[in-house]
C-alpha positions in Angstrom: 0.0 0.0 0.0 1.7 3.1 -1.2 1.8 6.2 1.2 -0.9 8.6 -0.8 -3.4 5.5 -0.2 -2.7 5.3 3.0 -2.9 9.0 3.6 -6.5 8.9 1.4 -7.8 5.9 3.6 -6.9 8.4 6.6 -9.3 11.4 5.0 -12.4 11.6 7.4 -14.4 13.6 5.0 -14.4 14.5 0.9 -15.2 17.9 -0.1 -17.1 17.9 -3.5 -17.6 20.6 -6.0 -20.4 20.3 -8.3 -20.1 22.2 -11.5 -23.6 24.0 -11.6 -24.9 25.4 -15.1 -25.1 29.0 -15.1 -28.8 29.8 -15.9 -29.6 32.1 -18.7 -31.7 35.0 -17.0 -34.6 37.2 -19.1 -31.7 39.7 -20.6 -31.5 39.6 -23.9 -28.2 41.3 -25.9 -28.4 45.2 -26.5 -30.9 45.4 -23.5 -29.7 46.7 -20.3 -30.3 45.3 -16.9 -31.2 48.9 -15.2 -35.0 50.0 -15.6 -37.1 52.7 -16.5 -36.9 55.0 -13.5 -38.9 58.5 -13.6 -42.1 56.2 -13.3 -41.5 54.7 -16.3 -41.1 57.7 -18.3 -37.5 57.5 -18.0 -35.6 57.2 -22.1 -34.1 53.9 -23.3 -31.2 56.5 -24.0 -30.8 57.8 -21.0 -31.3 54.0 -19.2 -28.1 53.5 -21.1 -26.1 56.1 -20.5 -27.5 55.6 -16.8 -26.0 52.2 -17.1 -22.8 52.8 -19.3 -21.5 55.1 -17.1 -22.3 52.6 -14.2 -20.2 50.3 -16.0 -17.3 52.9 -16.7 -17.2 54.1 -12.9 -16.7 50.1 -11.3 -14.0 49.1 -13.8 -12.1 52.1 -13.3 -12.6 51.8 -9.3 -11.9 47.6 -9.6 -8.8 48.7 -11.3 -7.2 50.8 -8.8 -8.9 48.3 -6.2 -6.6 45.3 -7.9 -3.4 47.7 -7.6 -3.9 48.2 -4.4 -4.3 44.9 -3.7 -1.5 43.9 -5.6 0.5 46.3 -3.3 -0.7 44.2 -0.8 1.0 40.9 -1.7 3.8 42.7 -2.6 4.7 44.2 0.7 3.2 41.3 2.4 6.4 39.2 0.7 8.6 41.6 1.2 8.1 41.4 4.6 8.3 37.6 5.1 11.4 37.4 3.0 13.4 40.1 5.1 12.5 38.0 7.9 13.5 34.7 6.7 17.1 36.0 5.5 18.1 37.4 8.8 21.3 36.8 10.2 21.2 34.3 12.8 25.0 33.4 12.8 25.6 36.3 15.8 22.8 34.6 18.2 24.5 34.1 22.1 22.5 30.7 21.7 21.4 27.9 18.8 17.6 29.0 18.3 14.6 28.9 15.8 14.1 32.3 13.0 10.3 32.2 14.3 7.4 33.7 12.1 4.1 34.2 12.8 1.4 34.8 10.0 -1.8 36.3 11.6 -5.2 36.2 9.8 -3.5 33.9 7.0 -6.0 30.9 5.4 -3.2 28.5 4.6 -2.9 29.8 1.2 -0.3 32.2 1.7 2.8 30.8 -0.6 6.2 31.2 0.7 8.5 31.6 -2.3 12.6 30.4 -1.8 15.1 33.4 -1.4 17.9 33.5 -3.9 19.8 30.3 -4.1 23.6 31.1 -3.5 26.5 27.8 -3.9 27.2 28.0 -0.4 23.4 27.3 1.2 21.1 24.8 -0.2 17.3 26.3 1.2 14.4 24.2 1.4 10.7 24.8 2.0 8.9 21.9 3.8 5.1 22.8 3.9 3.0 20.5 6.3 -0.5 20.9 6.5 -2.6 19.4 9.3 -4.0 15.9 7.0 -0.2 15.3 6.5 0.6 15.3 9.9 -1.3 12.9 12.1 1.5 11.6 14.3 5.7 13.1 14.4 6.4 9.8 12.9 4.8 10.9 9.3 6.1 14.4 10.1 9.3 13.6 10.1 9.3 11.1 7.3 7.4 13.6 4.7 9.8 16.5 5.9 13.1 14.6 5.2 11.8 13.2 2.0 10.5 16.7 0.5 14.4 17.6 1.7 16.2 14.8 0.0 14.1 15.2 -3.2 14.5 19.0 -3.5 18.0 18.3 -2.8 18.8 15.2 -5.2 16.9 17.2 -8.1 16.2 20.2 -8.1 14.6 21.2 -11.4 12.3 18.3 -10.9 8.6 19.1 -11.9 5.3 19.8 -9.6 3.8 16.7 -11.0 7.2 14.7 -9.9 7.0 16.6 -6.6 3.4 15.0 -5.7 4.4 11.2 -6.6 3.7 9.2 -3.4 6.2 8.8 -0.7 8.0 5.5 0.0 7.8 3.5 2.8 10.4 1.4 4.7 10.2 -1.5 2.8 10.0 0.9 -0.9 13.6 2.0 -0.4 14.8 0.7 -3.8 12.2 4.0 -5.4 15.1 6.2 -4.3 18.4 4.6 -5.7 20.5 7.5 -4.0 19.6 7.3 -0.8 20.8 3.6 0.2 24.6 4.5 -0.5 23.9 7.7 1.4 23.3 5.9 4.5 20.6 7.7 4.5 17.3 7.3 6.4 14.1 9.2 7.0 15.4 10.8 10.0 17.1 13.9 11.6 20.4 12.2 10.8 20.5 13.9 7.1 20.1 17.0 8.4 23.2 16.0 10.9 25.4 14.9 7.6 24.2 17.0 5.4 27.7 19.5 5.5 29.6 16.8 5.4 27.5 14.6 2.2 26.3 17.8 -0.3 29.4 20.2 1.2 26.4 23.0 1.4 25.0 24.7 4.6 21.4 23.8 4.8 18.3 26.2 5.7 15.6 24.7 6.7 11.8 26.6 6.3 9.2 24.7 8.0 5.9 26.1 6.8 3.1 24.8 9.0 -0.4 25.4 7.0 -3.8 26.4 9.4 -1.8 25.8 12.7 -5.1 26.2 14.5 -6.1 22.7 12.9 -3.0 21.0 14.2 -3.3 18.4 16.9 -1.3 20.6 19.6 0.6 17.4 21.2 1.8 16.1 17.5 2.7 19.7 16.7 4.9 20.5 20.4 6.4 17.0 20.1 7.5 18.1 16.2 9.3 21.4 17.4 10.9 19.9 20.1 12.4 17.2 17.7 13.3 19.8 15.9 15.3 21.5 18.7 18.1 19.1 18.6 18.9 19.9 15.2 19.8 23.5 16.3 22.9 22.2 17.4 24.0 20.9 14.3 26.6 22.3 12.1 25.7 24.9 9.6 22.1 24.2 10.3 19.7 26.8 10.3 15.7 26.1 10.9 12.9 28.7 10.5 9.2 28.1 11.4 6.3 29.7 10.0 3.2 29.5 11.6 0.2 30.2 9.8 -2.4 31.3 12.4 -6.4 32.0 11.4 -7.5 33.2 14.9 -4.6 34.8 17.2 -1.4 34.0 19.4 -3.4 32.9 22.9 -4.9 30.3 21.7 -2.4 28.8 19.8 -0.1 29.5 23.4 -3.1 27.6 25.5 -2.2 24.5 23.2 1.1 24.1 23.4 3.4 23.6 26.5 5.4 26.6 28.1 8.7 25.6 27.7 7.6 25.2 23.8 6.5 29.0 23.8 9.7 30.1 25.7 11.6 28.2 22.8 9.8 30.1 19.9 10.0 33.4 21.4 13.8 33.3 21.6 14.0 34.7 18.1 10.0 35.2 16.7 8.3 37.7 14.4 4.8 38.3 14.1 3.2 40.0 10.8 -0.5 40.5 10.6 -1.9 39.8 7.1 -5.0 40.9 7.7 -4.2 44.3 6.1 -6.0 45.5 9.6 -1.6 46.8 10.7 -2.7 50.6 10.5 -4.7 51.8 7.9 -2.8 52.7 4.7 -4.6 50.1 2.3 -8.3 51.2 3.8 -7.3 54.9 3.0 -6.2 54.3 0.0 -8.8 51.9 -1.2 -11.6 54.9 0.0 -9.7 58.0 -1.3 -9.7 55.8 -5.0 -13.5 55.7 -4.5 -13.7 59.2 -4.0 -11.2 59.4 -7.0 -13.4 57.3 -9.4 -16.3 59.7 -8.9 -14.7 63.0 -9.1 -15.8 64.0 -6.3 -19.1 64.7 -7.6 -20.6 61.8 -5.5 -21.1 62.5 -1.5 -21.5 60.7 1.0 -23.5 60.7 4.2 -22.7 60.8 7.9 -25.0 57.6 8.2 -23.5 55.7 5.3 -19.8 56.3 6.6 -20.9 55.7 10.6 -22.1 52.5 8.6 -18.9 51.4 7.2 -16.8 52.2 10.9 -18.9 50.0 12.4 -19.1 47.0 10.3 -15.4 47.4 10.3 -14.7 47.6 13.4 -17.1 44.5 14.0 -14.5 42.4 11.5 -11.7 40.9 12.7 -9.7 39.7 9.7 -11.1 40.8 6.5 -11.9 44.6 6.9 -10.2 45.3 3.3 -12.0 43.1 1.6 -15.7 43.9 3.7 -14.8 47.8 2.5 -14.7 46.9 -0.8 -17.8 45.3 -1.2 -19.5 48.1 0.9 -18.1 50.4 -1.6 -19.1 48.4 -4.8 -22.6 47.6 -3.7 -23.4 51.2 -2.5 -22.2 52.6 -6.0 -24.2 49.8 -7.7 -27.4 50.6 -5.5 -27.3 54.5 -6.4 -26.8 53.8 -10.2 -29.6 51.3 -10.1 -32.1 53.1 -8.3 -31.2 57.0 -8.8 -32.2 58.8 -11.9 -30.0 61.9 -11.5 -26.7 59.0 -11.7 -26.5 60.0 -14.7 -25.3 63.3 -14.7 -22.3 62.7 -12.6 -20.9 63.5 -16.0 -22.1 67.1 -16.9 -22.1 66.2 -20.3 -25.3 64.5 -19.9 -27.5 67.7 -19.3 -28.4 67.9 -22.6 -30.4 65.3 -22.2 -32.0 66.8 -19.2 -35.8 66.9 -20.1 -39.3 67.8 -18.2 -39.1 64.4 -16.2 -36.6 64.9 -14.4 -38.6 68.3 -13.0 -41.4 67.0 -10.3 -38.4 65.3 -8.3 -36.2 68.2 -8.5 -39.1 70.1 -6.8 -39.4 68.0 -4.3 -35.6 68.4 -2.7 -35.3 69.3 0.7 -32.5 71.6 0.1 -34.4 73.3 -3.0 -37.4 73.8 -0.4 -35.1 75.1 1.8 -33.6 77.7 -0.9 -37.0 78.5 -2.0 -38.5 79.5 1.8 -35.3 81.4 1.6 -36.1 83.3 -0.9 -39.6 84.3 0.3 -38.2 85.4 3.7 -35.6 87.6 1.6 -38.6 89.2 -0.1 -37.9 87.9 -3.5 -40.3 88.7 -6.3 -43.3 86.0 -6.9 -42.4 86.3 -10.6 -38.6 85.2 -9.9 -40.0 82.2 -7.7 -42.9 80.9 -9.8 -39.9 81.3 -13.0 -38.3 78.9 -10.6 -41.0 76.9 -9.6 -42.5 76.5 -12.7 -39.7 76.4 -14.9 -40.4 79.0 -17.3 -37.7 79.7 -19.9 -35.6 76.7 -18.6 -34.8 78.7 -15.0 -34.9 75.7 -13.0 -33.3 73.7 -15.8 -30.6 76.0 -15.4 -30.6 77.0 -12.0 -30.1 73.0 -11.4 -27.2 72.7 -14.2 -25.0 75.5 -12.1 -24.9 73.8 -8.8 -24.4 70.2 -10.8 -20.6 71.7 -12.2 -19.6 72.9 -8.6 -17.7 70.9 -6.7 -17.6 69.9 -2.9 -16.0 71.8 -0.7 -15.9 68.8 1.3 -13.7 66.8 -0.8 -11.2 69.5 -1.7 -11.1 70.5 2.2 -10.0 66.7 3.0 -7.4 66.6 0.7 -6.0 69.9 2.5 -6.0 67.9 5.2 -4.2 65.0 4.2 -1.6 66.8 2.4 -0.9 68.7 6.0 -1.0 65.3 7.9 1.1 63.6 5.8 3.8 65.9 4.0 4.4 68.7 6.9 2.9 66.8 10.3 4.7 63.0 8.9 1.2 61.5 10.4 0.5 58.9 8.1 -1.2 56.2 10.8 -4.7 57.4 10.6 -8.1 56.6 9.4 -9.5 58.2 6.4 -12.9 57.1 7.0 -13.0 57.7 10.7 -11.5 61.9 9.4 -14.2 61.9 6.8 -17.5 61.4 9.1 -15.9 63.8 11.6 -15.5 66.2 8.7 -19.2 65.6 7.8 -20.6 66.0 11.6 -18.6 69.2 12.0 -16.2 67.6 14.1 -12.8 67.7 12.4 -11.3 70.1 15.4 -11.9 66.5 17.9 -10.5 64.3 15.5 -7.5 66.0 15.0 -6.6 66.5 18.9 -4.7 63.7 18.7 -1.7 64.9 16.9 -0.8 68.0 19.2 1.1 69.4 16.5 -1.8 70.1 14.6 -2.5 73.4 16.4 -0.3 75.4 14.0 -2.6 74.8 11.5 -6.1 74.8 13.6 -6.8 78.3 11.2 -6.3 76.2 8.0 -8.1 73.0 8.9 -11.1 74.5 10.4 -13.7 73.2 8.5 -17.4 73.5 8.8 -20.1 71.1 6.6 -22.5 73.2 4.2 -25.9 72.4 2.4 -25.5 72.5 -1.2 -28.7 72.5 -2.9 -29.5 69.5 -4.7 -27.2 67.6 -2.6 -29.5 64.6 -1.8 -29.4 63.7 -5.4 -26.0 62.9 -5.3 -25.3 61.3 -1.9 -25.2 57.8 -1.2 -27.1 57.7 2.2 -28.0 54.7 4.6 -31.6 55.8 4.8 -34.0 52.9 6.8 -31.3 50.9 6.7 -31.0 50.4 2.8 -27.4 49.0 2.8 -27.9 47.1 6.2 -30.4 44.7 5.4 -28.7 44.2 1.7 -25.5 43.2 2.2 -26.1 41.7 5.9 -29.6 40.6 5.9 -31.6 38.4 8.6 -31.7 34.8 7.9 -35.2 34.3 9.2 -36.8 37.2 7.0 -34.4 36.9 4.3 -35.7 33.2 4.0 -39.0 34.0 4.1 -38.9 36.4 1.6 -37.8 34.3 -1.0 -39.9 31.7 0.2 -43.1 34.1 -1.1 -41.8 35.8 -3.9 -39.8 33.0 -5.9 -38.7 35.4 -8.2 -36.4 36.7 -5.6 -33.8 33.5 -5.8 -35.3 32.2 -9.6 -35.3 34.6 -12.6 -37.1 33.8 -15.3 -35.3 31.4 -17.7 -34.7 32.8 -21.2 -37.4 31.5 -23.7 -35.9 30.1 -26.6 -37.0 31.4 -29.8 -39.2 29.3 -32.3 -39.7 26.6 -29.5 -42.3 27.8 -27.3 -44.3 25.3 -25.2 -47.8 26.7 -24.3 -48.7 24.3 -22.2 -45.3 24.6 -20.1 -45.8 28.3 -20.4 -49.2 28.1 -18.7 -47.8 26.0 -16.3 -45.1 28.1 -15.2 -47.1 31.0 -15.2 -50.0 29.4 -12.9 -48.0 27.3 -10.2 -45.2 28.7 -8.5 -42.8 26.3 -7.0 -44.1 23.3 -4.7 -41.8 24.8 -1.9 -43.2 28.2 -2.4 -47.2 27.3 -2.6 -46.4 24.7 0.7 -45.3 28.1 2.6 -48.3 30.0 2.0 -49.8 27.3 3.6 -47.8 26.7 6.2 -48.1 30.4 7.8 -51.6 29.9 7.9 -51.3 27.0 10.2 -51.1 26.5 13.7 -47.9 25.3 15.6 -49.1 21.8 15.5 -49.5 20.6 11.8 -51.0 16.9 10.7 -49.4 15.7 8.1 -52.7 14.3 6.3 -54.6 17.5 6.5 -51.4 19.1 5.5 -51.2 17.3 2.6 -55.1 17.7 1.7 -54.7 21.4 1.6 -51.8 21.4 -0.5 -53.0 19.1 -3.0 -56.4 21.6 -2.9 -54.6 24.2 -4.1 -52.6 23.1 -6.7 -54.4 23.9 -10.4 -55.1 20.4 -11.1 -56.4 20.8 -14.4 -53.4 22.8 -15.7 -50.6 19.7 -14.1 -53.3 17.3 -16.1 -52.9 19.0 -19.4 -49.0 19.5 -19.0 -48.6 15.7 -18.3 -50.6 15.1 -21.2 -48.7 17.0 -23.2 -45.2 15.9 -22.2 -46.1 12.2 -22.7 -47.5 12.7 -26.0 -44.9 15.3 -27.0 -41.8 13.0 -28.2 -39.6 16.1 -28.1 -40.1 17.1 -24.6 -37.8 16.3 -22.0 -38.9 13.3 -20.6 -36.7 10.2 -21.4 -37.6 7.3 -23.3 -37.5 4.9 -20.5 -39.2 7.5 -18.4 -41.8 8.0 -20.8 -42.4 4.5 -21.0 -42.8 3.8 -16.8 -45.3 7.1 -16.8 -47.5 5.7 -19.8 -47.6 2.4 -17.8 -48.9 4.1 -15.1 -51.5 6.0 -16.5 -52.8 3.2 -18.4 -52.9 1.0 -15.4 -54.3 3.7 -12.6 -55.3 6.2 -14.5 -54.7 10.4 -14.9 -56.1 11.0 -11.2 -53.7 8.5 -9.5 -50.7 9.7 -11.6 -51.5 13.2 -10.6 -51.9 12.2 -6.8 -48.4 10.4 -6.7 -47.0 13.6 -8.4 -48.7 16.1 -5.6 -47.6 13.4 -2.7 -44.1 13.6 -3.9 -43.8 17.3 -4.3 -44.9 17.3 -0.7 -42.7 14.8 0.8 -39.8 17.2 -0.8 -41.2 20.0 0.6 -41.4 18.8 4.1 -37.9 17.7 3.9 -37.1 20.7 2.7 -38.7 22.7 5.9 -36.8 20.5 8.6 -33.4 21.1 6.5 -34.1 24.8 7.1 -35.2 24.5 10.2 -38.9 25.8 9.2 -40.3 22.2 11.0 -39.0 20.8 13.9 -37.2 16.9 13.7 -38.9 14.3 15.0 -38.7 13.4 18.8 -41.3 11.0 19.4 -43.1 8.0 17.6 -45.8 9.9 16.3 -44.9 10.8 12.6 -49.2 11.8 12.1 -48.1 15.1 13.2 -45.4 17.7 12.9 -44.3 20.8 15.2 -43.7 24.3 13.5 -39.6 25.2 14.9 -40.4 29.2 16.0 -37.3 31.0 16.1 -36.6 32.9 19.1 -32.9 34.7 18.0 -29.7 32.4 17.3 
């Protein structure tokens, strides 16, 4: 039995991924996925532009989003490969070049430093599945370093051929006259057989999965080898969680060992905030500043973030992409971000702009400043384009807002030297006229209290381009509650299942009628179930169900599909269902249909939790599971 069948008999579990067919959704080409806004009265042309511009905005923001994230890697390896070259040859005592990796998944790669003729380096990944005892440990470790070793150039495919065991020595033809084995002892003679030093980089994949006994007997195996000649071991640690737990599992003296010489780097991209700065000041950036955004939307983003442990990067960026998406889709005025697009600016676009707070505002304004009617009802009214223009001016100004915080930065970064601070956190203290609090915390800042002062107007018209956390909006999108969220879908199927694209020339009228009468046997069981008590018996249950269903409409489309020989029943499947209906007839085939839609359907509900499992021997009735909070 070779070692990779031994290792697979070992797996408690098999992860499968199912390809799934991507389902053609009701948009045909040339059509665009945004609607008619306006009440409908919205232009195809402007819908476009609307959504062209959409398009323009998140692929120049995902651009500068995938530099800065490439920045990321790039100082990330940086940084791991000036640790794993230090000089240990100056330590007072033999001890291990310790890294830990915070926040990393085990899919951080550490890449081999420059190869030099004196030192032969060598990267020995281990990964929980691989390690079950020290015994398999050890034996994988000092194979990987006698294979990288014997051939270098060798391929990745060569590289995953199975280990030998004991008895399988003759697979590696070199390693008999060696005298070597699969222990420590080739690390011992390695000086003195290849005439190389040897650096040894122990990478130890999701750490937290690790049994913590294998893992301390490993390292202090390992701690012999220190005192070897021209030996030189490095551990890296990849950590999901954080240091205390992973010092709760392993034995004191073991700590006290890796902490002679350790390094901790957090890839979390949570170490200050330079990547979350620049990843919102490129948002800012992609709209010109012509796009605000509110107190409530930015108090939303600080506290998801500070809610996220690990990922805040990545959590910004989808706050960012979905809030842009969400104003494009459901704002009108989006479109004229770009100024250009005022010529297209018709009387639609008029009743809303009336409407505006800040417009109301100006206009009371104007009637306490004694204004002349004629001048306001020009306005209101919109004679000789006055409010087309009046609307035009303010749309080419920019905010003062944005052009103040760049001010700011500039003086924080080039004359103060402050560059650990949060750009978000300065923005909503900017928008809450509260920039004089924010900035207490750098002393130094005092000599420029006259330039930074900074208080938040109203421009009119203002609302229209703001993206603002109103009810709730982005809350309940991009985090919504499992209970309602289920529900929801559960009612309105068209939530979760688009319409499938209708294909041309082959239109099946029964199946249309169908489709269009019966929603899903999941969905019409729900209806059904809300109505019912907490108690439910199965066989009234199903009587109900069965009630409701369009009978008449399921007879015709059964019908259909058996005499139809192109529809998408199977020959053999065909057959079995014509046997049936000849023997028991249309009613009986229908009843066995309805009985095992409803079966699925009450699996379906305990799988989600809608029904509670059984717990006693009565399986007449079933209890409704009422969720009380998780």
């Amino acid at each position: 039995m070779s070692l990779n069948e031994f290792a697979e008999a070992q797996k408690t579990h098999y992860t499968v991924c199912p390809k799934i067919k991507k389902r053609k959704v009701s948009c045909k080409k040339g059509i665009d996925p945004f609607v008619k806004l306006l009440a409908g009265k919205e232009s195809l042309q402007m819908v476009n532009k609307r959504w062209v511009l959409y398009h323009q905005l998140h692929s120049q923001f995902h651009a500068q989003v995938e530099e800065i994230v490439h920045r990321v890697g790039v100082d990330m390896y940086r940084e791991i490969s000036c640790v794993l070259s230090k000089d240990t040859s100056k330590r007072a005592s033999p001890s291990f070049n310790c890294l830990f990796l915070l926040g990393s998944d085990s899919t951080t790669t550490i890449e081999l430093l420059e190869q030099n003729s004196k030192t032969m380096q060598a990267i020995i990944d281990l990964t929980p599945k691989e390690s079950p005892n020290v015994r398999m440990m050890l034996r994988r470790s000092m194979f990987k370093l006698l294979s990288a070793t014997e051939n270098p150039l060798r391929t990745k495919k060569d590289e995953k051929a199975g280990f030998a065991l004991e008895g399988d020595m003759d697979e590696l033809p070199r390693t008999s006259p060696l005298g070597i084995s699969y222990d420590l002892s080739l690390v011992q003679n390695f000086r003195k057989i290849f005439g190389k030093r040897l650096k040894l980089i122990f990478n130890f994949k999701d750490v937290d999965s690790f049994n913590s006994q294998v893992l301390d007997d490993f390292i202090v195996l390992l701690k012999s080898a220190l005192n070897y000649e021209d030996v030189e071991i490095c551990l890296v640690l990849n950590i999901n969680t954080n240091l205390s737990n992973i010092q709760k599992n392993l034995r004191q003296s073991t700590i006290r060992l890796l902490k002679k010489d350790f390094t901790v780097i957090d890839l979390s991209h949570n170490k200050g905030h330079k990547y979350a700065n620049q990843t919102f000041q490129s948002f800012l950036n992609t709209v010109d500043g012509k796009l605000n955004l509110s107190a409530e939307f930015i108090k939303f983003i600080l506290d998801k973030m500070s809610n996220n442990a690990t990922h805040n990067l990545q959590l910004l960026i989808k706050i960012l992409d979905y809030s842009l998406m969400s104003y494009f889709f459901q704002n009108p005025f989006s479109v004229f971000i770009d100024p250009t697009n005022v010529v297209n600016f018709d009387e639609n676009y008029l009743p809303p702009l009336l409407k505006c707070p800040t417009f109301m505002t100006f206009v009371e304004g104007m009637v306490h400043a004694r204004a002349s009617s004629k001048e306001i009802m020009a306005l209101l009214e919109n004679k000789e384009s006055t409010l087309e223009e009046f609307f035009t001016e303010f749309l080419v100004r920019e905010n003062p807002i944005n052009d103040h915080l760049k001010l700011v930065v500039d003086i924080l970064e080039n004359q103060l030297g402050v560059f650990n601070y949060n750009l978000i956190d300065l923005y909503y203290h900017m928008l809450i006229g509260k920039l004089h609090d924010f900035l207490q915390r750098w002393p130094e800042c005092q000599q420029f209290e006259d330039i930074l002062k900074f208080e938040p107007v109203d421009i009119i018209f203002q609302e229209l381009f703001t993206l603002d956390n109103s009810k709730e909006l982005f809350s309940q999108s991009l985090f919504p509650f499992l209970r309602t969220n289920l529900e929801n879908n559960l009612i309105n199927s068209d939530r979760m299942l688009p319409p499938a694209k209708k294909q041309t020339g082959a239109d099946d009228p029964f199946r249309t009628e169908l489709s269009n009468t019966i929603d899903l046997p999941l969905c019409q069981l729900f209806s059904l179930y809300r109505e019912a008590s907490s108690i439910i018996n199965l066989y009234d249950f199903f009587l109900a169900f069965k009630e409701t269903l369009p009978r008449s409409e399921i007879a015709n489309f059964v019908n259909h599909s058996l005499e139809e020989k192109e529809s998408d029943l199977g020959y053999e499947d065909r057959a079995r269902l014509l046997e049936m209906l000849k023997e028991n007839g249309l009613d009986c085939l229908l009843d066995k249909m309805m009985l095992v839609w409803f079966v699925q359907s009450i699996s379906e509900f305990q799988h989600m939790g809608l029904l509670k499992t059984q717990s006693n021997k009565s399986y007449e009735v079933v209890e409704k599971c009422i969720w009380r909070g998780l």
